[in-house]
SEVEXDO-190867 format. One record per residue (C-alpha): residue in one letter; x, y, z. Coordinates in steps of 0.1 Angstrom, whole numbers, padded with zeros to 4 digits, always signed. Example, Ala and Ser with C-alpha at 12.3 -4.5 7.8 and 13.67 -1.06 7.14 Angstrom:
BEGIN
A+0123-0045+0078
S+0137-0011+0071
This chain:
BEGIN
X+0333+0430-0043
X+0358+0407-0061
X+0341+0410-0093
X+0314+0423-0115
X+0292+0412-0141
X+0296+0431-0177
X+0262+0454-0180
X+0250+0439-0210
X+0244+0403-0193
X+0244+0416-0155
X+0213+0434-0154
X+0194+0402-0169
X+0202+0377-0141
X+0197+0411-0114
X+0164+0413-0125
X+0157+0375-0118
X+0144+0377-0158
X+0116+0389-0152
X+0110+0427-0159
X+0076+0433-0147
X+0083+0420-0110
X+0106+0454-0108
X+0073+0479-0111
X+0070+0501-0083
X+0040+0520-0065
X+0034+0554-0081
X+0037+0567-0046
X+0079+0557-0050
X+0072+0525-0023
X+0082+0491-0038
X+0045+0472-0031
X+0053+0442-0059
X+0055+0408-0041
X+0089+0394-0051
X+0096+0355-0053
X+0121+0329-0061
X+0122+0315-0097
X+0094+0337-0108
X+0095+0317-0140
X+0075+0288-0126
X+0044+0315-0128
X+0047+0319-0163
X+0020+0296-0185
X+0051+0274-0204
X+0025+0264-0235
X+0011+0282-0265
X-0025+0273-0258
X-0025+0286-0223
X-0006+0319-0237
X-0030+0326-0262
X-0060+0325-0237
X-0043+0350-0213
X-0029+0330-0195
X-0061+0310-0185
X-0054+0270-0179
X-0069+0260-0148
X-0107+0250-0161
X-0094+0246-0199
X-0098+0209-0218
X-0072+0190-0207
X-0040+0184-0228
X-0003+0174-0223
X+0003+0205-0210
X-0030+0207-0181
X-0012+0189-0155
X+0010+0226-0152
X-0022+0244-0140
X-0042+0218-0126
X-0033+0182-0117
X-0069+0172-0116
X-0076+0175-0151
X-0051+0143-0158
X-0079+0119-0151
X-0096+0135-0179
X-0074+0135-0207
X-0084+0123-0243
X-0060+0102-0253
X-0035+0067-0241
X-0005+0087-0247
X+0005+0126-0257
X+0034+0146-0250
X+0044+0186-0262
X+0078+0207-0264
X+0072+0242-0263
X+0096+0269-0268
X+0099+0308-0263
X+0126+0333-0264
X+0133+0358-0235
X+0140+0395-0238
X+0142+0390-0278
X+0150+0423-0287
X+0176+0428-0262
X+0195+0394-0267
X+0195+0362-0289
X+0207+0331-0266
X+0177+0333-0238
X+0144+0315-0232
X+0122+0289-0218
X+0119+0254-0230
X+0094+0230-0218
X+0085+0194-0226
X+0052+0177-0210
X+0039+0147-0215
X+0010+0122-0199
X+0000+0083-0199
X-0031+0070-0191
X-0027+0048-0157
X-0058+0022-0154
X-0093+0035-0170
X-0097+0065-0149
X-0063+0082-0137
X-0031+0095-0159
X+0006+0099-0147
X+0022+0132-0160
X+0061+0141-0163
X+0072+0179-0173
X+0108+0193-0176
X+0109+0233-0176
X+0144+0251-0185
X+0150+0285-0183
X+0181+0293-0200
X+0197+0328-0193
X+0226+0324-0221
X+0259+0335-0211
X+0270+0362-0188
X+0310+0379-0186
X+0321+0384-0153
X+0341+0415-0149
X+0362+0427-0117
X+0365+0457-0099
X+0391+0470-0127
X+0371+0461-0153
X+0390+0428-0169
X+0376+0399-0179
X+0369+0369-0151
X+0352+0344-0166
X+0322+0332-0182
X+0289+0317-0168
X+0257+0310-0182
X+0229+0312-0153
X+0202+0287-0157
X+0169+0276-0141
X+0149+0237-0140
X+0122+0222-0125
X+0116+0189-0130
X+0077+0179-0122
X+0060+0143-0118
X+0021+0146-0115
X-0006+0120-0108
X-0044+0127-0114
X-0072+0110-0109
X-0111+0109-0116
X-0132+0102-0086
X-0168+0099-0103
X-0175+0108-0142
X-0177+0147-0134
X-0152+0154-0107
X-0114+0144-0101
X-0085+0157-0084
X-0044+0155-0088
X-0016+0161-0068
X+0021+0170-0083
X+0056+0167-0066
X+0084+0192-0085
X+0125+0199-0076
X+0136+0235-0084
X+0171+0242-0091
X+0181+0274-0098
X+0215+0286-0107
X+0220+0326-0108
X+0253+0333-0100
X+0278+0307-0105
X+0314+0309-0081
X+0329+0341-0093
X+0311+0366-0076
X+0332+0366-0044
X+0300+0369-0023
X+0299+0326-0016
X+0272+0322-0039
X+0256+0288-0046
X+0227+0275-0063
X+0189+0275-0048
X+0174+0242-0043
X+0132+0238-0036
X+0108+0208-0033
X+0075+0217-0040
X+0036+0201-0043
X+0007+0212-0066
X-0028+0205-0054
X-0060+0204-0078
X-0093+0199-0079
X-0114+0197-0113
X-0146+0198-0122
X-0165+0191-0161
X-0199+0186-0173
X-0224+0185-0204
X-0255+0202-0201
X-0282+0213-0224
X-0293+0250-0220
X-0327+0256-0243
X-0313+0244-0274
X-0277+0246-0264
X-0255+0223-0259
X-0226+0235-0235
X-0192+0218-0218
X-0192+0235-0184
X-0153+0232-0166
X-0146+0245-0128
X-0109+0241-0113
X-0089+0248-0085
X-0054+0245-0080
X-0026+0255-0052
X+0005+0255-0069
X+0043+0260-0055
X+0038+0247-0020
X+0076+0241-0009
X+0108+0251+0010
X+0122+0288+0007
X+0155+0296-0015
X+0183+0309-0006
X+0213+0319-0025
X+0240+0334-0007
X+0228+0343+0025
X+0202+0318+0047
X+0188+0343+0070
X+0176+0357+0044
X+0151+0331+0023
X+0131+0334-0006
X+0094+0321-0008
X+0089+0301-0043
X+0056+0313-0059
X+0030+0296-0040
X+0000+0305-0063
X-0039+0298-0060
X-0057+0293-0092
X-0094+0293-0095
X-0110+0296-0131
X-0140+0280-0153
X-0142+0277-0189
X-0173+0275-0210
X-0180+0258-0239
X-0208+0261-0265
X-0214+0241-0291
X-0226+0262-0320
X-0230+0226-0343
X-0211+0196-0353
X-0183+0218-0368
X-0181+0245-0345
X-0174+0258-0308
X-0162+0283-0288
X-0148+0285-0254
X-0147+0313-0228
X-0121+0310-0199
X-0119+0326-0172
X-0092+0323-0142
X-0080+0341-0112
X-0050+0342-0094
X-0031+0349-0061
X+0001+0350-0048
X-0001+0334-0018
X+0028+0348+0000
X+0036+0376+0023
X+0032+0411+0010
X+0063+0437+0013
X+0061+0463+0041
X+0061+0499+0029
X+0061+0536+0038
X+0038+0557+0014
X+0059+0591+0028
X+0092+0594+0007
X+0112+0614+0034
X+0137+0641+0020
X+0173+0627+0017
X+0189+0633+0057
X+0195+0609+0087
X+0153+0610+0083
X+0152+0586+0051
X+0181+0565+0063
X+0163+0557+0092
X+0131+0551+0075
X+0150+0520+0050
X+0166+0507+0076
X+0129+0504+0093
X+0117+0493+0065
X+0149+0471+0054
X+0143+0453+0088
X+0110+0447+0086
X+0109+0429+0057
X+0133+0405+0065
X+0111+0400+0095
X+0089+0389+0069
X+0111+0369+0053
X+0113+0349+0080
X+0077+0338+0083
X+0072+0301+0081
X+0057+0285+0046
X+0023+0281+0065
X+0024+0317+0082
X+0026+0333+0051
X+0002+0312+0030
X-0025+0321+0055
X-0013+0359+0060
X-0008+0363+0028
X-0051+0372+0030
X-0052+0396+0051
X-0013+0414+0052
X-0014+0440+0025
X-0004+0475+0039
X-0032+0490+0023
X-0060+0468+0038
X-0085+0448+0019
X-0084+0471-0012
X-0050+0461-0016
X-0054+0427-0014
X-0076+0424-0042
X-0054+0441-0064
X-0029+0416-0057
X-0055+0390-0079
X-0044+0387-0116
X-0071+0381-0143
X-0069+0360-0171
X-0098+0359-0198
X-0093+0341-0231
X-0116+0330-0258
X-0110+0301-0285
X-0131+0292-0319
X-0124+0258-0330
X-0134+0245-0362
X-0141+0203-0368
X-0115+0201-0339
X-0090+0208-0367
X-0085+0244-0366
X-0085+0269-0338
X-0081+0305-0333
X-0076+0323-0298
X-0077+0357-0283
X-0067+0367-0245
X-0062+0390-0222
X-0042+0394-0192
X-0048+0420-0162
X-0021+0427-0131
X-0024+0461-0111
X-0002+0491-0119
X+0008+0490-0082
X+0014+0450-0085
X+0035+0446-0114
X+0021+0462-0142
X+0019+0434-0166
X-0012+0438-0188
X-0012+0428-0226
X-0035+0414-0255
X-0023+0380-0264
X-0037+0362-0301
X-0032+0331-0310
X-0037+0297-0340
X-0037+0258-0335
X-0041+0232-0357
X-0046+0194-0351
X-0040+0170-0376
X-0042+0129-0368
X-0019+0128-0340
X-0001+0156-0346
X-0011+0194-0336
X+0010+0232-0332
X+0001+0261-0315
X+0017+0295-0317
X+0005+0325-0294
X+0016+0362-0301
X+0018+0388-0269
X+0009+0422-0276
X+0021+0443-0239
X+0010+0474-0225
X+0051+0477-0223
X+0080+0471-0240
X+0090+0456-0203
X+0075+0427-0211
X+0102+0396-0217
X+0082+0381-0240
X+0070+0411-0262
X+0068+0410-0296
X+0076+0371-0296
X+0063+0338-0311
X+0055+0312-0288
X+0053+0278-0303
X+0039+0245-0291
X+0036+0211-0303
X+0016+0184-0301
X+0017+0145-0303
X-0012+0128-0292
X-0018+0088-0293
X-0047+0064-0294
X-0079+0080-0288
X-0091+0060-0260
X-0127+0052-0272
X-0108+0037-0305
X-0078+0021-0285
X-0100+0001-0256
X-0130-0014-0251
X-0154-0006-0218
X-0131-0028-0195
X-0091-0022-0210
X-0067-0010-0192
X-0060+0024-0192
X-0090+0033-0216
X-0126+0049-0206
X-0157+0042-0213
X-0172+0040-0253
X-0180+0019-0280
X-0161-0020-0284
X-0138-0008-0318
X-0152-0032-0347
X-0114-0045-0354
């Protein structure tokens, strides 16, 4: 090796940021599923944060199109866009995290183009050779850049489609090991469903969606017979809302979620160290590069029914997101979550809270993670979000204007 990265910075970019996808079984086998850019399964916004991580049924906003594509024909407004930001690994360093920017316009009186830029800066890493000097600097970094298009087939239902390029830069040059960045194309596919309905004397806002996220080419980064899936993810959630009276509501959410790629092979036996447990990693070394070579279609499909230990396994392989959020005369809003992964699957479990506000056209969230683990990259941070959002559409157009929806003719 002609060089090494210094241990403080090193270990970060190792890890691929993300410290929960390094859990193991409690047996000793390795059963996590592993990905490229695992950043693009992380909710970017405050909102979505707040509620668990539930976004797929949610009202939509500028951020929706992330989760679900299909909830752009939907949105409230002509125009809105959000920057969110949250630091990485805060109390191990100060120059990481994960920007994002998001924003929608309304196309026509029933369908909205989005745009999204997400940027996961790694901050600056000190290469180090085999002696221990000094060999340069680099500062790893990650983007995906995301163009979205949704559309609303009848008053209820509408669906959306999104096209995204994934760049992500790990190494740099120095490492000797002809390292170069990973490059990805990807689609998102979603399907969403809303509706009023009056339950006794209840009036409820019932939201279904569905959503197939991260369908694209494998990464590699310095060796191509040995690719990386990206994190092709199926969402499926609802959200409930019930209007209390003409100042209050509250909505439960509700979302689960799959990785839909292959599972890892494993050996539940740890063999005693000999010529024994050599053989058995090199069986199982092989055998998952076997699997790394399954096409994108093979292992969307397998990934159902591939799990070593059978059906039971696969279902812990489904995270759960649960959130619920009080909003007051639209104005303010308060928001409480929970988020649930296996022990055997990454581990990641925590509380999350929340607070919004909305104010004309302007709103901020901020949502607050609370981990089972200090492992967690974003424990013990503030997320923030904000919010710009222009021309209410029943006060901008008429019945017929372009890019408006139905409602009242505005008096001036």
């Amino acid at each position: 090796m002609q060089s090494l990265f210094s241990r403080s910075r090193g270990v970060l970019v190792a890890s691929l940021s993300v410290a929960a996808l390094s859990a193991q079984a409690q047996s000793g086998a390795i059963t996590t599923i592993t990905t490229a850019v695992p950043i693009l399964t992380l909710a970017p916004d405050s909102r979505a944060a707040a509620l668990g991580e539930a976004g797929v049924a949610t009202s939509p906003d500028a951020n929706g199109a992330y989760f679900n594509a299909g909830k752009l024909g939907f949105v409230p407004t002509k125009f809105a866009f959000s920057p969110s930001y949250a630091p990485w690994l805060r109390n191990v360093t100060d120059d990481m995290g994960l920007a994002y920017l998001s924003g929608y316009g309304k196309v026509g009186t029933r369908s909205a183009l989005g745009v999204s830029l997400m940027y996961f800066d790694l901050g600056e890493i000190e290469y180090r050779t085999a002696q221990n000097q000094a060999n340069g600097m680099f500062n790893p970094k990650e983007y995906a850049i995301t163009v979205s298009y949704g559309q609303k087939l009848t008053d209820n239902f509408g669906v959306g489609v999104s096209a995204r390029y994934v760049r992500s830069n790990l190494t740099g040059t120095a490492t000797g090991n002809d390292p170069r960045p990973g490059n990805a194309a990807a689609v998102d596919l979603g399907a969403y469903y809303n509706k009023d309905a009056t339950i006794g004397t209840g009036l409820y806002n019932l939201g279904f969606g569905l959503s197939i996220l991260n369908i694209g080419n494998k990464i590699t980064y310095t060796d191509a017979t040995n690719p990386s899936f990206l994190p092709t993810t199926l969402k499926l959630g609802t959200a409930l809302t019930r209007e209390i009276d003409q100042y209050n509501k509250i909505t439960l959410a509700f979302d689960a979620t799959k990785l839909l790629v292959p599972s890892p092979y494993y050996e539940n036996e740890v063999l005693p160290a000999g010529p024994a447990l050599l053989e058995q990693q090199a069986r199982i070394r092989a055998r998952n590069e076997e699997i790394a070579q399954k096409s994108i279609v093979n292992g969307i499909f397998s990934s159902f029914s591939d799990a070593q230990g059978g059906f039971k396994e696969e279902m812990r392989e489904i995270n759960l997101s649960t959130g619920l959020e009080y909003t007051y005369n639209d104005l303010l809003m308060a928001r409480v979550g929970y988020f649930y992964e296996h022990p055997t699957k990454g581990d990641r479990q925590y509380v999350s809270l929340g607070l919004g506000v909305r104010f004309n056209v302007f709103g901020i969230d901020g949502a607050y993670l609370v981990p089972n683990s200090r492992a967690n990259p974003l424990a013990q941070t503030i997320r923030v979000s904000l919010h710009f959002n222009f021309n209410k559409l029943a006060e901008a157009f008429d019945e017929n204007g372009a890019g408006g929806t139905s409602g009242d003719v505005p008096t001036n």
